[in-house]
C-alpha positions as CSV (number, residue, x, y, z in Angstrom):
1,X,-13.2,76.3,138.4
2,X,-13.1,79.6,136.6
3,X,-15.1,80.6,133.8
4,X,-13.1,82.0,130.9
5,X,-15.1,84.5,128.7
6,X,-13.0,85.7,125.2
7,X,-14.3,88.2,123.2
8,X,-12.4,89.5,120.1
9,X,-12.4,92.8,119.9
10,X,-10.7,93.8,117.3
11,X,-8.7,92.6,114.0
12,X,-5.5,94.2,112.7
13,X,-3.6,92.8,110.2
14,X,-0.8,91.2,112.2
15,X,-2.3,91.2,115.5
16,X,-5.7,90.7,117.0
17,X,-6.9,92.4,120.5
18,X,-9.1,90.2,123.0
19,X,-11.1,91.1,126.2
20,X,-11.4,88.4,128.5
21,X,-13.3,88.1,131.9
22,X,-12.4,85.6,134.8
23,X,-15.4,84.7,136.9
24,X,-15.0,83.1,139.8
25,X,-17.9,82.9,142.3
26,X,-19.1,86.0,142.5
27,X,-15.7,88.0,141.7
28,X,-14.7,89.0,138.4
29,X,-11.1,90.6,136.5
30,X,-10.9,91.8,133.1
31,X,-7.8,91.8,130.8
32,X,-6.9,93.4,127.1
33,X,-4.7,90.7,125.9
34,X,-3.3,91.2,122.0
35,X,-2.2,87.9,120.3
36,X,0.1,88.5,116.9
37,X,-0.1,86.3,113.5
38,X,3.1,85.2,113.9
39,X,2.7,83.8,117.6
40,X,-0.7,82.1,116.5
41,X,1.0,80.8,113.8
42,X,3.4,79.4,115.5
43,X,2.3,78.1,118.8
44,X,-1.3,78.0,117.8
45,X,-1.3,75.4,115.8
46,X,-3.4,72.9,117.8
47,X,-6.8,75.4,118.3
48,X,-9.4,75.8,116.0
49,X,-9.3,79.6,116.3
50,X,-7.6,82.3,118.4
51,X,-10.0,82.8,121.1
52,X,-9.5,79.1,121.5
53,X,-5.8,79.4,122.0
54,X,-6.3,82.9,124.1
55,X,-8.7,81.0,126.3
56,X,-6.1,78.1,126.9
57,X,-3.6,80.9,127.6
58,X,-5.6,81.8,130.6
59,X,-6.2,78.2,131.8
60,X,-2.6,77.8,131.9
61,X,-1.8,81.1,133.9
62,X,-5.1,80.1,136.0
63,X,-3.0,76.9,136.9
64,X,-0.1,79.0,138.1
65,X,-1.7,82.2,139.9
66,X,-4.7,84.0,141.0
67,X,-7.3,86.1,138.7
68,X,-6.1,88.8,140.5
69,X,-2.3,88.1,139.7
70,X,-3.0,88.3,136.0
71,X,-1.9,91.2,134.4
72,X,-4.6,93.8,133.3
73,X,-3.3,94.3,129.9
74,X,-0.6,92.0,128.2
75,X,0.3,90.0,124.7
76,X,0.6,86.6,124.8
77,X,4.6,87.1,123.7
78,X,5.0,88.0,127.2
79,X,3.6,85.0,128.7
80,X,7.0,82.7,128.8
81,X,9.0,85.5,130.4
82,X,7.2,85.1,133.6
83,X,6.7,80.8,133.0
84,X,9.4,79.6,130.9
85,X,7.8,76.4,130.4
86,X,4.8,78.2,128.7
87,X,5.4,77.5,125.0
88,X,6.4,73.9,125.1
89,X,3.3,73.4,127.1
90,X,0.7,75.9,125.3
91,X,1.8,73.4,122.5
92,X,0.9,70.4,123.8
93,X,-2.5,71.5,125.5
């Protein structure tokens, strides 16, 4: 099982920035992922707070593909173009 670590890293006023490391074992990757207001708003709706959501983001690409598959750098928009099932799911998490 991985561990998910989410760190906010910075606030704009429609978007927030997050750096989150996947450990697993003894390997680790890093990603920059930016989440907007308006997709928090709308698919987030479940989570207590956005690094919540971001780190249920990651469980659900974990499910699908390697660490090492993940993109480095990516917002959350960009998620269902690769897994078109992603926002029915994200919601129901």
């Amino acid at each position: 099982m991985a561990e998910i670590d989410v760190q906010r890293s910075d606030i704009e006023r429609f978007m927030s920035r997050f750096h989150v490391k996947v450990t697993e074992g003894e390997r680790s990757t890093h990603h920059e992922v930016t989440l907007s207001a308006a997709d928090f708003d709308r698919l987030g709706g479940n989570y207590h707070s956005p690094e919540e959501f971001v780190r249920t983001c990651f469980e659900f690409l974990l499910e699908r593909e390697p660490k090492e598959s993940i993109l480095p750098s990516f917002d959350v928009s960009v998620i269902s173009t690769y897994f078109p099932d992603f926002e029915t799911r994200i919601q129901r998490f």
